[in-house]
N, C-alpha and C positions, 0 to 999 in steps of 0.2 A: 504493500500500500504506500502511496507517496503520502506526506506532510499533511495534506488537504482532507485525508481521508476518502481521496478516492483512488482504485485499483489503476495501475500503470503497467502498461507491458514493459518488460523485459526486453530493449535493444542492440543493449551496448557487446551482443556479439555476433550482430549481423552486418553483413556487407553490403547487401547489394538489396534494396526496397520495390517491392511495388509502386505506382500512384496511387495506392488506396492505402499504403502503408506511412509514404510519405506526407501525404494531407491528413492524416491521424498525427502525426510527429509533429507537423506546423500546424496543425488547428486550424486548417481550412478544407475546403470542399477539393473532393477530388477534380473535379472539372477545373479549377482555377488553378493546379498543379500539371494537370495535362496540356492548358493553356500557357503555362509557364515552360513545358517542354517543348511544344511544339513551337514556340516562338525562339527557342535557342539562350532564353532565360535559364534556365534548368537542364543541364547538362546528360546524356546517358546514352543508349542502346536500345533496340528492338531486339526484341526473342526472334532468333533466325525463323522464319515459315510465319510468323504471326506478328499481329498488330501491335502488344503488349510492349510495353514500356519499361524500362528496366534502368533505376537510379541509382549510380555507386554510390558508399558513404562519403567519401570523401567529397564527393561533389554535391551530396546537399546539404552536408556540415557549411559548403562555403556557400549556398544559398541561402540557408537559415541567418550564416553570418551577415549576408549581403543585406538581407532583408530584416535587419533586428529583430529575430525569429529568436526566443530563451531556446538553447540547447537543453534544459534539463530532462525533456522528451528524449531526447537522445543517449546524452551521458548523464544516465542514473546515477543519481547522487550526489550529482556534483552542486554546489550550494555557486547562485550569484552574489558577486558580492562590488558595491560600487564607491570605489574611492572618489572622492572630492576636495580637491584639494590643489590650489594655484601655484604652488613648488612643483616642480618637473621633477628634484630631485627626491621630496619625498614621496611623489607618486611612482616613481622607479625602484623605490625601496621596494613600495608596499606590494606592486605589482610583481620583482623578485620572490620575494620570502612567500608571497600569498600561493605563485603559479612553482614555486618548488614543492609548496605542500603537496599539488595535484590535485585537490579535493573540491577547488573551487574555480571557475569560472570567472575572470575579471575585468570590469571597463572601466574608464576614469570621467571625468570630468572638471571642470578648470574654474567654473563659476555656479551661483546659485539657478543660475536659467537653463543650465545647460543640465544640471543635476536634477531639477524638476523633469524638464521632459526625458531625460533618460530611465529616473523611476518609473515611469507610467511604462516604456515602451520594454524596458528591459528587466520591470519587476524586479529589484532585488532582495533577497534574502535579509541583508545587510548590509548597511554603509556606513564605511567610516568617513568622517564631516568633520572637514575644519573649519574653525570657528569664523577667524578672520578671511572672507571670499571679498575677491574685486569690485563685485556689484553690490550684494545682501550679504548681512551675518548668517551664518548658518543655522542659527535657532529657527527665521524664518524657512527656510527649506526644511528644517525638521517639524515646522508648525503647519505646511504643505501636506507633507509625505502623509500625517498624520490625520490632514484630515482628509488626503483622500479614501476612492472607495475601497482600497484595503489597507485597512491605515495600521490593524495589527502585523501585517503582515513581518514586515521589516524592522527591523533590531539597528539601532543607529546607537553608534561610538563614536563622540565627538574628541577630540584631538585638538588641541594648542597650546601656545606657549605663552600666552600672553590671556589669562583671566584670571580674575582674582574668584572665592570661594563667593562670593554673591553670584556672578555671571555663572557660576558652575551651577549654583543651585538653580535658577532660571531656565537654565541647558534642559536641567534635568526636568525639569517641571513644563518645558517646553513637553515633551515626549521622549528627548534621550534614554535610552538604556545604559548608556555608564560614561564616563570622560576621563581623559588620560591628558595627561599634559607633557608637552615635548621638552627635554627629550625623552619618548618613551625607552623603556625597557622590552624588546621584540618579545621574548616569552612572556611575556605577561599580557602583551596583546593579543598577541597567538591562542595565549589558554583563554582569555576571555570570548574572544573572538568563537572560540571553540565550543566554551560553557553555553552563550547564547543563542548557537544554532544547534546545539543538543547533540555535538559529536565529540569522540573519542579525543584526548589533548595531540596534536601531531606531534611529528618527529622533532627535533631538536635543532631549530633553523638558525642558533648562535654562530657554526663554520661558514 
């Protein structure tokens, strides 16, 4: 059973899909997948002697990707997770240590507009949110997420280096689930990170 409580096929050991497999995977109509074949959108093969239509994995993983399609349909288990955050340098951290675990899925974003419309399109799991954005504070993007219409959804972890204990309590009272202040300690995010999507602590990402 996925998170939701609803029953999820088993993918992540097949190679090669149907269009009736693959519009199960993305959440749309098989026609609109056959449409996307037959226009050179969506890449594949004909079954020799027959009509049937035949999608590699690898070529609708980059479909999915192309079209901000959540992989979790695909790769079972894996958790989205969406950093926000206007340093390049600490979104390269996070995006290391997070895609060595293997366990999560991750995209970034650079300002509070752009971390709005990415939660809607790319639902995540969890995001960690720094305080100080280019545009908005980040409370406001977490006063968003929150009240959109899956506002339980998502576990946000705010991150900065610059609030005093009032702004933290306000974070939290926004809707945050926890705040760490930089410079973090990587395990400790990690375990946290880990405790509020309900999985096992990873490996050991200090080397």
């Amino acid at each position: 059973m996925s998170a939701n409580g609803r029953g999820t096929t088993d993918w992540s050991g097949k190679q090669v899909f149907t269009t009736g497999e693959a519009a199960e995977i993305c959440r749309v109509s098989q026609q609109t997948i056959i449409r996307c074949f037959d226009s050179g959108r969506l890449n594949g093969f004909r079954v020799p002697g027959s009509r049937f239509r035949r999608i590699p994995r690898a070529e609708l993983i980059r479909f999915m990707k192309d079209n901000e399609i959540p992989l979790d349909s695909i790769e079972a288990g894996k958790k989205r997770i969406l950093v926000v955050d206007d340093d390049p340098e600490i979104v390269e951290l996070f995006r290391d240590i997070l895609d060595r675990d293997g366990r999560f899925e991750v995209k970034s974003a650079a300002t509070g507009y752009d971390a709005g419309a990415l939660s809607e399109s790319f639902k995540p799991h969890l995001m960690i949110l720094d305080y100080m954005l280019p545009d908005i504070n980040g409370d406001l993007v977490c006063q968003r997420v929150r009240e959109g219409e899956e506002p339980a959804d998502t576990r946000i972890i705010f991150v900065s280096g610059v609030v005093n204990q009032d702004e933290v309590d306000r974070l939290l009272g926004a809707g945050a689930d926890d705040f760490m202040k930089k410079p973090f300690n990587v395990e400790k995010l990690m375990a946290r990170v880990a405790e509020l999507l309900d999985m096992p602590a990873g490996a050991d990402v200090s080397n």
